[in-house]
N, C-alpha and C positions, 0 to 999 in steps of 0.2 A: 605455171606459178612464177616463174624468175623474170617474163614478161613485167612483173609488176615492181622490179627492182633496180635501181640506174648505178652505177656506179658513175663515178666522178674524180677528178684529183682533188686530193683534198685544198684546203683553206685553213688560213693560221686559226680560223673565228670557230673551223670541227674542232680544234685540239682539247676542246673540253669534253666532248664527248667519246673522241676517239680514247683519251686518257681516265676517262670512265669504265668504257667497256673494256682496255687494260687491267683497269684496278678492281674490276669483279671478277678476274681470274685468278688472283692473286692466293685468294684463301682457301681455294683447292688445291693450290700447290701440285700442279697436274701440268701447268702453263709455261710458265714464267721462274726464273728464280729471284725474281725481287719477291721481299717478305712482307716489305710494309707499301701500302700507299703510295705511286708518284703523284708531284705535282706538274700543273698545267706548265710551272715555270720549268723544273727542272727537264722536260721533252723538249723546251725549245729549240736547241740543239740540235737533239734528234730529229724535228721536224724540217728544220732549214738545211739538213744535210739529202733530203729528198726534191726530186724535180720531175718533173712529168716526162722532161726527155733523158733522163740518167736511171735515176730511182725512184720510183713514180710513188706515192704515197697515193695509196683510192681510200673515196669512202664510199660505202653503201649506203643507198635511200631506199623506203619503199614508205609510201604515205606521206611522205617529206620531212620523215623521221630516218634519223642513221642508224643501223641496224648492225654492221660491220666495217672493219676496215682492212687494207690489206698494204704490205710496206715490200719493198725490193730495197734491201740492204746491203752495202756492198762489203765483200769478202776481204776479210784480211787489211784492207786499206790498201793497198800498193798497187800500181799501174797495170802491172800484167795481167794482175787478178781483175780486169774492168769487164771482163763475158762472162764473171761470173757471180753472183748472187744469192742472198739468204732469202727466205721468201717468208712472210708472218701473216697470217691470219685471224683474226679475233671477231669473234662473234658474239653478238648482245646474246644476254642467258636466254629472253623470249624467242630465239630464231635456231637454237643449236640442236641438230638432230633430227634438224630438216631439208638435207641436204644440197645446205645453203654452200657449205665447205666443197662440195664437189663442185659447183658451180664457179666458186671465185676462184679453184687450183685450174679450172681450166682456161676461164680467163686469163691466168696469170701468165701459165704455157704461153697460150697464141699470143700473149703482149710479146713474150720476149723477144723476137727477131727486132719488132719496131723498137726498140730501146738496145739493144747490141747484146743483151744475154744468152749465152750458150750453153751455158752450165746452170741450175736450180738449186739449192739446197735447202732442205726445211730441217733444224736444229730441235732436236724433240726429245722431250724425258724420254728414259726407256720404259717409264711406267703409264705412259699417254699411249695406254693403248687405242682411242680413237684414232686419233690424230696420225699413228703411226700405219694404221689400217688405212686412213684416206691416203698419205702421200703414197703406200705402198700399191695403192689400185689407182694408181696413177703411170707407175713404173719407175714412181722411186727405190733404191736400191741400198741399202746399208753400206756407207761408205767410210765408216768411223765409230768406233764403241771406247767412248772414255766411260771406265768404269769409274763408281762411287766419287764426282769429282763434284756434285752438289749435292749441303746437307738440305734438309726440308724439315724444319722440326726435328733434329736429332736422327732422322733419318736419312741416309747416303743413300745418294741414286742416282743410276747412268743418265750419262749424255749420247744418245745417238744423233750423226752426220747422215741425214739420206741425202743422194744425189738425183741428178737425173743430167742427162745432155737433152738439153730443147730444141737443136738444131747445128 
């Protein structure tokens, strides 16, 4: 099945798509803690802070349609922190639950050494419990529990740190 899907680093010309399939996670509030809508303008930033040999921004094709993307964000901002990285995955609603997400965390794994990450982290509600299930059968490992430190709707909900070391 994944034979039929390429990834790629991304291009400034996905950031509309990519900031699509962000913004259809938004209203399950499962994802993300932005509440409303980004736009294509305000990721700009965020797009240009990624590079194929640092923080590699992918997108996923299959049909020549983008289907997912995946981001290596780096920690903290400070020098020391450079082996180690936040890891995001976002999947079009047509594609999730097919485990498309096991495919692109292990990707992301074997990318690390060629880009200098040592350390992984995936930043995850503690109410995601998919999400929390995929990085954990990965051997990610709970490495931080802020409790109640995002609201969603009036309701307060953890932030859990998984880790992993890649190498």
């Amino acid at each position: 099945m994944f034979e039929s899907f390429t990834i790629r680093d991304a291009e400034v010309n996905d950031l509309p798509i990519i900031v699509d399939i962000y913004n259809s996670t938004i209203p399950g509030r499962m994802v993300t803690a932005d509440l409303e809508p980004v736009s294509v303008e305000s990721r700009m930033q965020w797009f240009n802070e990624h590079s194929p040999s640092f923080r590699p921004l992918w997108v996923v094709e299959t049909n020549g349609e983008i289907c997912a993307w995946v981001s290596f964000q780096s920690f903290y901002g400070r020098p020391a922190y450079n082996a180690t990285a936040e890891v995001s995955i976002y999947i079009h609603h047509d594609f999730r639950g097919k485990k498309l997400g096991k495919f692109l965390i292990q990707k992301a794994i074997d990318h690390c050494p060629k880009v200098g990450i040592k350390t992984l982290l995936g930043f995850i509600f503690g109410h995601n419990e998919p999400s929390l299930k995929l990085f954990t059968s990965f051997g990610f490992e709970k490495w931080a529990h802020l409790p109640n430190v995002a609201e969603l709707d009036g309701v307060e909900r953890d932030l859990l740190i998984l880790g992993k070391r890649v190498y």
